[in-house]
N, C-alpha and C positions, 0 to 999 in steps of 0.2 A: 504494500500500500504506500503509497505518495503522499510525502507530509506537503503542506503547504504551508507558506509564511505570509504571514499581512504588513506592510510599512505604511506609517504616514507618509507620503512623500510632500515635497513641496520643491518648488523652485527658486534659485538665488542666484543673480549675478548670473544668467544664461546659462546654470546649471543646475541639474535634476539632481536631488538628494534625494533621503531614503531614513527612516529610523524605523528599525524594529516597533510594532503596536506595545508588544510587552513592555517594551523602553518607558511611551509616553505615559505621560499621567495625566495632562490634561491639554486641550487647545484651546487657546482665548482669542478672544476679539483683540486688537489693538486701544490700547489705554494709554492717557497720559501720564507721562516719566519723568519722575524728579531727579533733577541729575543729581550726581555726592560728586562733591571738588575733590581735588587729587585723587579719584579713582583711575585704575589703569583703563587705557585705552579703547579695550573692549567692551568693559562694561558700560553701558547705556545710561543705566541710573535705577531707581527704585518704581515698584508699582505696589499699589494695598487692593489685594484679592483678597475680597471678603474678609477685611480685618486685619489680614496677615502680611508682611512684609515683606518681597520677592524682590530679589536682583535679577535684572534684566542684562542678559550680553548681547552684544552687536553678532552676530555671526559672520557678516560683511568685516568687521575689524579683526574677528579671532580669526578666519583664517584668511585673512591679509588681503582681502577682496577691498576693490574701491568701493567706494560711501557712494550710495544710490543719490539719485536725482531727488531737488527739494519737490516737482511736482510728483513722484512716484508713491 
């Protein structure tokens, strides 16, 4: 019998990604981001999902991808 595997995929910077279902925990809508001063590069800034306190990373910065268009 034939296992099958499910990804969320998505697309970035003209390329198709892939993460394991088991991986993800959850997908949100886009929310506004509080940046934090002298955080490294990648990180984006903070988001509050339902109360709770979440770092946000760029994935476009962590893997060295140029920074998308302001109208994208």
């Amino acid at each position: 019998m034939a296992q099958t595997q499910q990804f969320c995929t998505y697309h970035l910077a003209g390329y198709f990604f892939g993460i394991e279902i088991s991986k993800v925990q959850e997908v949100i809508r886009s929310q506004a981001v509080t940046p934090v001063p002298l955080a490294d590069r990648e990180i984006r800034g903070l988001i509050n999902l339902r109360g709770q306190i979440i770092t946000t990373i760029d994935l476009r910065r962590r893997m060295s991808l140029p920074d998308r268009e302001a109208e994208d």
